[in-house]
KEZAKE-499631 format. One record per residue: x negated, z negated, y negated of N, C-alpha, C, O in turn; residue in one letter. Coordinates in steps of 0.05 Angstrom, whole numbers, padded with zeros to 5 digits, always signed. Atoms other than C-alpha are relative to their C-alpha. Layout:
% residues N
XZYXZYXZYXZYA/...
This chain:
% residues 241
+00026-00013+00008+01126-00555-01336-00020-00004+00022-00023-00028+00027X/+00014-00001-00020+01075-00540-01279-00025-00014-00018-00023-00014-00043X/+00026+00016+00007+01005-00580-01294-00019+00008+00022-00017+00000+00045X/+00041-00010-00011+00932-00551-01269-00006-00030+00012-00016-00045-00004X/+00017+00019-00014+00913-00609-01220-00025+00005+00011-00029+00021+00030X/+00025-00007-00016+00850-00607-01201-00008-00007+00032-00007-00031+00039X/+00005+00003-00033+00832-00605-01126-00036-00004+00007-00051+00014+00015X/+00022+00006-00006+00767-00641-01119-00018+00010+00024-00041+00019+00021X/+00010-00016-00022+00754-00619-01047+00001+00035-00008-00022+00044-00011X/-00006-00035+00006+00777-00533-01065-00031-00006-00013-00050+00004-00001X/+00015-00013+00024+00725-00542-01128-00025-00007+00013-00046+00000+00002X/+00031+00005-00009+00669-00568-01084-00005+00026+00034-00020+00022+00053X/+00002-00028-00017+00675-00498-01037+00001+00019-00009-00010+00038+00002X/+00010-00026+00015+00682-00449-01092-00018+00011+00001-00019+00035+00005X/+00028-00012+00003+00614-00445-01097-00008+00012+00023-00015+00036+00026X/+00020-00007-00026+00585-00443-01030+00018+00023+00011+00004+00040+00023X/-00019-00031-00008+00646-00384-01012-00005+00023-00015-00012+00042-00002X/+00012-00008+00014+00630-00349-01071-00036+00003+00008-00043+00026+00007X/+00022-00007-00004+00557-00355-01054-00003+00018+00031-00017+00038+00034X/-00004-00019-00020+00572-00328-00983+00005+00022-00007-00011+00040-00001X/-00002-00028-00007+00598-00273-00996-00016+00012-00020-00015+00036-00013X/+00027-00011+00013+00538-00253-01052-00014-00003+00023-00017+00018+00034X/+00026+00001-00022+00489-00273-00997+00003+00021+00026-00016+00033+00035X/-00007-00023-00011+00528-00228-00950-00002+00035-00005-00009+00054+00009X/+00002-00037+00010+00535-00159-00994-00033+00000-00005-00042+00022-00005X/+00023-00007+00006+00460-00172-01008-00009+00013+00037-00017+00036+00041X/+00002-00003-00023+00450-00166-00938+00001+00029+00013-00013+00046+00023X/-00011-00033-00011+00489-00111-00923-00007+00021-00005-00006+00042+00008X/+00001-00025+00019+00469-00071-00976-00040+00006+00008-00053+00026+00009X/+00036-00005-00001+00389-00077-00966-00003+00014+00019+00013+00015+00037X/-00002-00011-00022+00358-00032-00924-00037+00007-00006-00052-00005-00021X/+00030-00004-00002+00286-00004-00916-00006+00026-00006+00000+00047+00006X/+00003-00025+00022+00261+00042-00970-00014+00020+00018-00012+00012+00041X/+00023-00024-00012+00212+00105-00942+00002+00012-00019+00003+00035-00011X/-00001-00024+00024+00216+00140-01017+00004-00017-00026+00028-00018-00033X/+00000+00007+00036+00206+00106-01090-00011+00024-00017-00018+00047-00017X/-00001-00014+00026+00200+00127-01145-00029-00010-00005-00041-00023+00012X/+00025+00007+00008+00133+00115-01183-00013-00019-00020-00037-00025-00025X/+00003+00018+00025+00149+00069-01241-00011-00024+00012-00008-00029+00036X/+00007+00035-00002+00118-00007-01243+00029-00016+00002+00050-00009-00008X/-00027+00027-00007+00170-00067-01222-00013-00017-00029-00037-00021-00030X/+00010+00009+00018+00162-00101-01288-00013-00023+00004-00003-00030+00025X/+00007+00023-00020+00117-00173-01275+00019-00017-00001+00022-00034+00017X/-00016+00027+00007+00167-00215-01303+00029+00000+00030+00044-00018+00036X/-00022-00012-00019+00216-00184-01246-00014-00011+00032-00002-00025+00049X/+00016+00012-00019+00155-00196-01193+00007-00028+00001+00021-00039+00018X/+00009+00031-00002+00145-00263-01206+00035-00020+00003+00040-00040+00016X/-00032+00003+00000+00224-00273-01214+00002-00006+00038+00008-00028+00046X/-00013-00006-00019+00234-00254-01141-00028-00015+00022-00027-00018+00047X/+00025+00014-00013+00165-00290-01121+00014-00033-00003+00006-00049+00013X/-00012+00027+00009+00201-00354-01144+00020-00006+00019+00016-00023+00036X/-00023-00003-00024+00264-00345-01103-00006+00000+00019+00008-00016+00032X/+00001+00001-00022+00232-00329-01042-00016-00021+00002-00020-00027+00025X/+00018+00015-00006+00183-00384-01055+00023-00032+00015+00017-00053+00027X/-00018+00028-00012+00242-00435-01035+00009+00001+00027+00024-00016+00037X/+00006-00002-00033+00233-00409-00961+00005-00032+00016-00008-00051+00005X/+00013+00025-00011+00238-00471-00916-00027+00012+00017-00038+00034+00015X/+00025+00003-00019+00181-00477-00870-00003-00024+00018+00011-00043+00012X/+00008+00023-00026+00158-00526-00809-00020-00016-00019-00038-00005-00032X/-00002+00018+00015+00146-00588-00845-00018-00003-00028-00037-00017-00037X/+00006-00014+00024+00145-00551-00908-00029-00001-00012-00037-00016-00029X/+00027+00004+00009+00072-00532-00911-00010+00032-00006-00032+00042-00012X/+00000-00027+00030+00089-00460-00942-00025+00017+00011-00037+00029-00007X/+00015-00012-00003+00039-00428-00902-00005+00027-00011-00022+00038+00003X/+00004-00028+00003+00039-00355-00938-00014+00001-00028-00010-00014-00047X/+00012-00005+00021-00001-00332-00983-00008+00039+00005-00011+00054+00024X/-00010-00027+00001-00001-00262-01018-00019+00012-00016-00029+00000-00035X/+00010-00018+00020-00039-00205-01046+00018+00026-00008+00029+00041+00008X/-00031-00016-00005+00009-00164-01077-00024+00020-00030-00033+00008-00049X/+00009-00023+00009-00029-00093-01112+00024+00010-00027+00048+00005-00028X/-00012-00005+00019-00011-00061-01178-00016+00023-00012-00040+00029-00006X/+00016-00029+00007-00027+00004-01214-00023+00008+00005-00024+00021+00027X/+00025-00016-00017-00093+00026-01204-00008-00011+00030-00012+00003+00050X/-00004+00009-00026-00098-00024-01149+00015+00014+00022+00007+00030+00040X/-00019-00024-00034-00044+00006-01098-00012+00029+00001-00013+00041+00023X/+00010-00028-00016-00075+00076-01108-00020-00009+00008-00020-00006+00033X/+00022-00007-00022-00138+00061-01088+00001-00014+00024-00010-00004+00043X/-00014+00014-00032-00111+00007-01030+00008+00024+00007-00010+00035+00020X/-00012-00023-00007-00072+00069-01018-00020+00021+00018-00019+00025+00042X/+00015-00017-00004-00125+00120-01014-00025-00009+00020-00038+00007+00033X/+00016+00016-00023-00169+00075-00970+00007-00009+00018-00009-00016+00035X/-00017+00010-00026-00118+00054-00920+00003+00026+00012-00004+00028+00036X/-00012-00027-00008-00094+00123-00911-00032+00020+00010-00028+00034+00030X/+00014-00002-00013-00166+00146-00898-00012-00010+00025-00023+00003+00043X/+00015+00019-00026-00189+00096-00851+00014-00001+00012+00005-00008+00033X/-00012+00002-00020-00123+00098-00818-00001+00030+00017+00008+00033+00039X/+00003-00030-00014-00143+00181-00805-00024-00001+00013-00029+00018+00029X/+00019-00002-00017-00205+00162-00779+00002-00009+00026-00019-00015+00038X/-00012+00021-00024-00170+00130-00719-00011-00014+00015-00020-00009+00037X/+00025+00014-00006-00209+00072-00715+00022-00016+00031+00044-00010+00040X/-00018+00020-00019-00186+00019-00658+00011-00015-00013+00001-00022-00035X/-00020+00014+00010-00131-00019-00672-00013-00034+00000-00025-00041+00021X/+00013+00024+00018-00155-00090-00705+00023-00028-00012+00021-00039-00034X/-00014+00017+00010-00100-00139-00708+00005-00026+00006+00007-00035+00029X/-00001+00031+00001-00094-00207-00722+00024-00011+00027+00019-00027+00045X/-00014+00010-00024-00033-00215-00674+00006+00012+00023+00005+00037+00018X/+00001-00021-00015-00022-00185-00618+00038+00016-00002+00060+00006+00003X/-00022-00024+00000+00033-00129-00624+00022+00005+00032+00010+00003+00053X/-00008+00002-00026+00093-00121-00564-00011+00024+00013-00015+00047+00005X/+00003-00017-00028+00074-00093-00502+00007+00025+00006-00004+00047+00009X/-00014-00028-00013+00128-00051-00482+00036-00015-00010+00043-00038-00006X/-00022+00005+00010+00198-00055-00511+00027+00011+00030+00033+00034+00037X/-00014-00007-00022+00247-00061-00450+00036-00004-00008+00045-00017-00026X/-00032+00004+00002+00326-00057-00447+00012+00008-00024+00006+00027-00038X/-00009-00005+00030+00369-00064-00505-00015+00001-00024-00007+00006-00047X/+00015-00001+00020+00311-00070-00539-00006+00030-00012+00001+00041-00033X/+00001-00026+00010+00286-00004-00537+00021+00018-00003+00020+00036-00020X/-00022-00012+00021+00355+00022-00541+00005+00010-00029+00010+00031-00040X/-00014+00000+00033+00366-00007-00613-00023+00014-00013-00021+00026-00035X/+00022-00009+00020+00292+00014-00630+00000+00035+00009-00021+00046+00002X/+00002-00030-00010+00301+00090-00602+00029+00004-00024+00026+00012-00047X/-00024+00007+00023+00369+00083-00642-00015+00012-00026-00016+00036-00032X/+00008+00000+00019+00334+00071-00706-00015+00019-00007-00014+00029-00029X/+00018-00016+00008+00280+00118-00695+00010+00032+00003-00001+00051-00010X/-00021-00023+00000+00329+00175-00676+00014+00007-00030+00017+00029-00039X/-00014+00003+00023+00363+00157-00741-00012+00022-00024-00005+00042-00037X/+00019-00008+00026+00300+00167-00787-00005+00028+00013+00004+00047-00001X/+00011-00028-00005+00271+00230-00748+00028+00017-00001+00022+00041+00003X/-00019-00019+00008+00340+00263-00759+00005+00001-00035+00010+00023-00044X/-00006+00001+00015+00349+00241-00825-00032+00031-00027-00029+00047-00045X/+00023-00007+00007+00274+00267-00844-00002+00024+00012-00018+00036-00002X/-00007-00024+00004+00292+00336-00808-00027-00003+00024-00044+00015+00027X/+00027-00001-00019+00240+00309-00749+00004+00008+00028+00018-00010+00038X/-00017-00006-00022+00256+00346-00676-00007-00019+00022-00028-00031+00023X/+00007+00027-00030+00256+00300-00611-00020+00017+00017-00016+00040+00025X/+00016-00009-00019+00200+00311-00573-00026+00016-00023-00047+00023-00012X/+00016-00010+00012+00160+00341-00632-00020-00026-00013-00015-00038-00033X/+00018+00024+00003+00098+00286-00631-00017+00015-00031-00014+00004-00053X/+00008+00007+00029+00062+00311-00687+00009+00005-00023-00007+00005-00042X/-00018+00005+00022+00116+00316-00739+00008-00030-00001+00011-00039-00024X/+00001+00030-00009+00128+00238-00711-00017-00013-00019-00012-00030-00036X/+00020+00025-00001+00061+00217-00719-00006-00004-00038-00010-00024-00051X/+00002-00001+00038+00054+00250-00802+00022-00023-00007+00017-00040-00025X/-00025+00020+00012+00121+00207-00809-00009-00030+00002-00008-00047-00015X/+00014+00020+00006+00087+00155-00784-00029-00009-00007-00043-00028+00001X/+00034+00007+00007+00021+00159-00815+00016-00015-00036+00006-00034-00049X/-00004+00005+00027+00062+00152-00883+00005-00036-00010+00010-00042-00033X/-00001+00020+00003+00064+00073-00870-00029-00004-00021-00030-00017-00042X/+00027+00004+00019-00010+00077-00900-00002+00003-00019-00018-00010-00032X/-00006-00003+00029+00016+00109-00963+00014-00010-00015+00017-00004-00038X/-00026+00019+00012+00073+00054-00972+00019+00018-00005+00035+00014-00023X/-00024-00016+00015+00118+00112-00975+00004+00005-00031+00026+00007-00043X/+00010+00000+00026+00091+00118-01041+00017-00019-00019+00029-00011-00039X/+00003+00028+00006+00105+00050-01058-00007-00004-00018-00029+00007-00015X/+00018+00004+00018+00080+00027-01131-00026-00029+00012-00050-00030+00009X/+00004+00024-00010+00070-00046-01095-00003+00008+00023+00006+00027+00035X/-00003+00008-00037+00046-00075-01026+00002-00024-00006-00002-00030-00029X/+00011+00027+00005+00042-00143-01020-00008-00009+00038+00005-00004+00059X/+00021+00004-00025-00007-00168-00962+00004-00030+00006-00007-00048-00006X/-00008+00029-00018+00023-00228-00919-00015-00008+00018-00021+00003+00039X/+00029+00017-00027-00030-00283-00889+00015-00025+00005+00032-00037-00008X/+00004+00026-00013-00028-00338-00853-00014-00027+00017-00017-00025+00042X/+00024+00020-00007-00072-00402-00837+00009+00008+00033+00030+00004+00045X/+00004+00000-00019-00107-00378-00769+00012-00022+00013+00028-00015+00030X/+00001+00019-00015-00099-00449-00743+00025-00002+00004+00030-00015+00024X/-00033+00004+00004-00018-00445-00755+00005+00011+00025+00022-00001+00038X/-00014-00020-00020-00007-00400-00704+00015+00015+00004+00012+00036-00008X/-00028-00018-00001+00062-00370-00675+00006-00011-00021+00012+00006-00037X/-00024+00005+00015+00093-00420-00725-00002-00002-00024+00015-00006-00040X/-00003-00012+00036+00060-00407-00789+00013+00030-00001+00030+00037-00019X/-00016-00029+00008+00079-00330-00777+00035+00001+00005+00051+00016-00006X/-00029-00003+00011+00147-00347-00764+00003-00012-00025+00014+00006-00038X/-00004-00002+00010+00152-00385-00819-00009+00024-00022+00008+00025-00040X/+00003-00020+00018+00120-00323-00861+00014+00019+00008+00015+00038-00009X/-00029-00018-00005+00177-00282-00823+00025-00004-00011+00040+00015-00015X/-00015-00003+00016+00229-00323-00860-00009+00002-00035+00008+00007-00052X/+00008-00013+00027+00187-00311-00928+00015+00019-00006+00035+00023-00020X/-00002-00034+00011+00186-00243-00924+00033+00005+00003+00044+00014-00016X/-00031-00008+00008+00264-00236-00906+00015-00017-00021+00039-00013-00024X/-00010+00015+00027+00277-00286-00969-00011+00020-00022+00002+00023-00043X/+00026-00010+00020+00221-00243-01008+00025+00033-00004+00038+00043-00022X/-00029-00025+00006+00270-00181-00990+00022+00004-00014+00027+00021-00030X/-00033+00008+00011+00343-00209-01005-00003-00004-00035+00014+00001-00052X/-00003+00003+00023+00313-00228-01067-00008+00025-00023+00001+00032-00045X/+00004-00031+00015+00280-00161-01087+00030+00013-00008+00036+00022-00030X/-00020-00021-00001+00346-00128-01072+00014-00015-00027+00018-00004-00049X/-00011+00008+00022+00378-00180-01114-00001+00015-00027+00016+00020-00043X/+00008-00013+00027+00336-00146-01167+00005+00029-00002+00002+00041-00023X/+00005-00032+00008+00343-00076-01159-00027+00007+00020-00037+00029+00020X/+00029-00010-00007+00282-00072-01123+00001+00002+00035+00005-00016+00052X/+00010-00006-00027+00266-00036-01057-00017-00006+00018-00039+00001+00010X/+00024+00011-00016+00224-00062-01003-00001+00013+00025+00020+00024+00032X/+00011-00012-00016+00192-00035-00943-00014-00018+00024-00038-00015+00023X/+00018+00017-00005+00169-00091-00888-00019+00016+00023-00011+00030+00041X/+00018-00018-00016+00108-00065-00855-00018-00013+00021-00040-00022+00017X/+00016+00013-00009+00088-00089-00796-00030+00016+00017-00046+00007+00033X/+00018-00024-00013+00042-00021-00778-00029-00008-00015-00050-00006-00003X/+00025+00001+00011-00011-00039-00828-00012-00021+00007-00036-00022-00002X/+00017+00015-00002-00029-00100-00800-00019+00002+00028-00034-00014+00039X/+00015-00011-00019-00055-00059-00747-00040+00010-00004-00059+00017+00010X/+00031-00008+00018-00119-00047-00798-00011-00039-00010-00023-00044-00031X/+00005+00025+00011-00127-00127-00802-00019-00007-00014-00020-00021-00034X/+00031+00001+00007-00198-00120-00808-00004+00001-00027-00005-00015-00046X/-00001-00024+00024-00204-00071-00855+00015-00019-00023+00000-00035-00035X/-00013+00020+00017-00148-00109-00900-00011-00020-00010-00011-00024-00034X/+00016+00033-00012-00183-00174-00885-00035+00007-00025-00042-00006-00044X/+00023-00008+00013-00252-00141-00914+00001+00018-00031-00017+00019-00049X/-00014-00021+00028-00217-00092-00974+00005-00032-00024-00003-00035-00047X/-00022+00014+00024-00178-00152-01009-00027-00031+00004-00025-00052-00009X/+00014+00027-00006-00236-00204-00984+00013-00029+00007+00008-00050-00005X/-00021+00020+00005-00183-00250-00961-00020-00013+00032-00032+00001+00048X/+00024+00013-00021-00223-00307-00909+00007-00001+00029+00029-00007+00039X/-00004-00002-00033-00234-00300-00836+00027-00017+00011+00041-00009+00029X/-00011+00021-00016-00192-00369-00828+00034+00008-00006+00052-00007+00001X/-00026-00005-00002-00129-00331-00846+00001+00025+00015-00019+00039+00020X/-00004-00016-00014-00093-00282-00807+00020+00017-00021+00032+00007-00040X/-00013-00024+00017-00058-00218-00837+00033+00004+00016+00030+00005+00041X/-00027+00010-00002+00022-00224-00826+00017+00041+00015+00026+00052+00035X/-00012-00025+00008+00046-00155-00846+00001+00001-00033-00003-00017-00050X/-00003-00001+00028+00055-00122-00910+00029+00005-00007+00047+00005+00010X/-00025+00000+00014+00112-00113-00957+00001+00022-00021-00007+00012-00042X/-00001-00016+00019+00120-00048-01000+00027-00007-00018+00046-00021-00010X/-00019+00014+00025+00164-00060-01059-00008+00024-00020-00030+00032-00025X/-00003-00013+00029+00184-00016-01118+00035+00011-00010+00054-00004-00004X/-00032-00009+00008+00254+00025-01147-00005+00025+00023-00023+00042+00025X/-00009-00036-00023+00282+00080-01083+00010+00020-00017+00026+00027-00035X/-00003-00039+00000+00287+00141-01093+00026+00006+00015+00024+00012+00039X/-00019-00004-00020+00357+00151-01071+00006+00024+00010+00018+00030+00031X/+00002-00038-00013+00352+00227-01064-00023+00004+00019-00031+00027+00023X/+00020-00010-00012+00298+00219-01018+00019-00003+00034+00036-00020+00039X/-00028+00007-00017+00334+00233-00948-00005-00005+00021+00007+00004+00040X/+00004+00019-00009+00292+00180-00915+00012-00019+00000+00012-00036+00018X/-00013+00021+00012+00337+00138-00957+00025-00001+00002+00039-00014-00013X/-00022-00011-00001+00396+00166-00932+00029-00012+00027+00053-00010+00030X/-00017+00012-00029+00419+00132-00865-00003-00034-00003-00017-00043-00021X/-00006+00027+00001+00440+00052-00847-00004-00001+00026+00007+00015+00041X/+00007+00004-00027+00407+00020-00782+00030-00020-00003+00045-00027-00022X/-00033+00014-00007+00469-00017-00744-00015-00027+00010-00038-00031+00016X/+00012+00026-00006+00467-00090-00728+00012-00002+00030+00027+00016+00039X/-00009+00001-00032+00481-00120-00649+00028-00016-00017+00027-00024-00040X/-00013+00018+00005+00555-00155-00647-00003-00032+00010-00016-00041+00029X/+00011+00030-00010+00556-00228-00643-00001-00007+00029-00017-00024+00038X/+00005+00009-00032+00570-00231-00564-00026+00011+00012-00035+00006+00035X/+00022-00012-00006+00511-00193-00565-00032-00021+00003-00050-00019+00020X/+00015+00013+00005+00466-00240-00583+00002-00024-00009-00015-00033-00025X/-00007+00033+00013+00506-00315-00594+00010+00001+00027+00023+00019+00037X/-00019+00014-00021+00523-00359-00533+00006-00033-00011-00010-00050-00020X/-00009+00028+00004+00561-00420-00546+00006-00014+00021+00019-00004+00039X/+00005+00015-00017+00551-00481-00504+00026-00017-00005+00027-00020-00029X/-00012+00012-00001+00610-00523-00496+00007-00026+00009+00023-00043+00002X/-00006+00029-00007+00598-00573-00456-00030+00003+00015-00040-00016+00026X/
């Protein structure tokens, strides 16, 4: 008669293999909305996925982020005020400074991506102001029900915003977990000011990027293509000795 032994080492890797590969299809599967739908994320679902990402590490865990995150009548008129003042084409106003000039493989993968969307969206190469409407629609959250508005203590520096760079990709993985679409925006913190003076949030923080969040629209055919990732020789060197 065969007998079920238990394998003390096996049963203490179930989990964490099992959790790989959930933490993986979440991954894979997320992607970056440009089209919801219009319904509310229920709060209990918010605050759900506000919890999860709140277990972020951080540089000697001092959680630098803090959030204004918009809700029904709220996001329209954030909405309707961003999207004006971003047509008045004020000067650009941002807390960090934005890259330069995107060289090499860089702009490759980002010409890549943006080839992707302006085909997907029916946008022709070389046609700048069909471009620029596509990208004015960052101001409207892609009609987003949610934003949520990522700060960080001025005095922190580069390394409060990186840690509010792994937030927001915890703040994502966990949306998706839910069902829920997100959008990370780092175009709006091009209106820092503005943001900074709208939500009254205090000089001594700095504005991150935002985060649109709600249910996609999968018929929208923004929503329709998958950016590609580099392979690992691409971007891992192993040191050996």
């Amino acid at each position: 008669m065969d007998v079920d032994v238990k394998d003390p080492a096996r049963d203490e890797l179930t989990a964490p293999v099992g959790s790989a590969r959930v933490l993986d299809a979440l991954l894979a599967q997320r992607f970056t909305c440009r089209g919801y739908r219009s319904e509310q994320v229920p709060q209990g679902t918010i605050e759900s996925i506000l919890r999860t990402a709140q277990r972020t590490a951080s540089w000697c865990n001092v959680q630098p982020w803090k959030l204004v995150i918009t809700r029904g009548e709220g996001t329209e008129r954030f909405r309707e005020a961003l999207v004006e003042h971003n047509a008045a084409a004020p000067p650009h106003d941002s807390d960090m400074a934005f890259p330069g000039e995107y060289k090499d493989v860089y702009q490759q993968r980002r010409r890549v991506s943006g080839f992707q969307l302006y085909e997907a969206v029916g946008v022709a190469r070389g046609d700048r102001e069909a471009s620029a409407r596509q990208a004015a629609l960052n101001y409207s959250f892609f009609g987003a029900p949610h934003v949520a508005i990522v700060t960080t203590p001025r005095d922190l520096g580069v390394y409060g915003a990186v840690d509010c760079g792994g937030y927001v990709a915890n703040l994502m993985s966990a949306a998706h977990a839910h069902g829920v679409a997100t959008t990370p925006q780092g175009a709006i913190a091009r209106h820092s000011g503005f943001i900074r003076d709208y939500f009254q949030i205090p000089d001594d923080r700095m504005v991150v990027c935002g985060v649109a969040f709600g249910f996609a629209d999968h018929d929208h055919v923004a929503n329709s293509y998958r950016t590609f990732r580099a392979d690992l020789d691409q971007v891992v060197e192993f040191a050996d000795a």
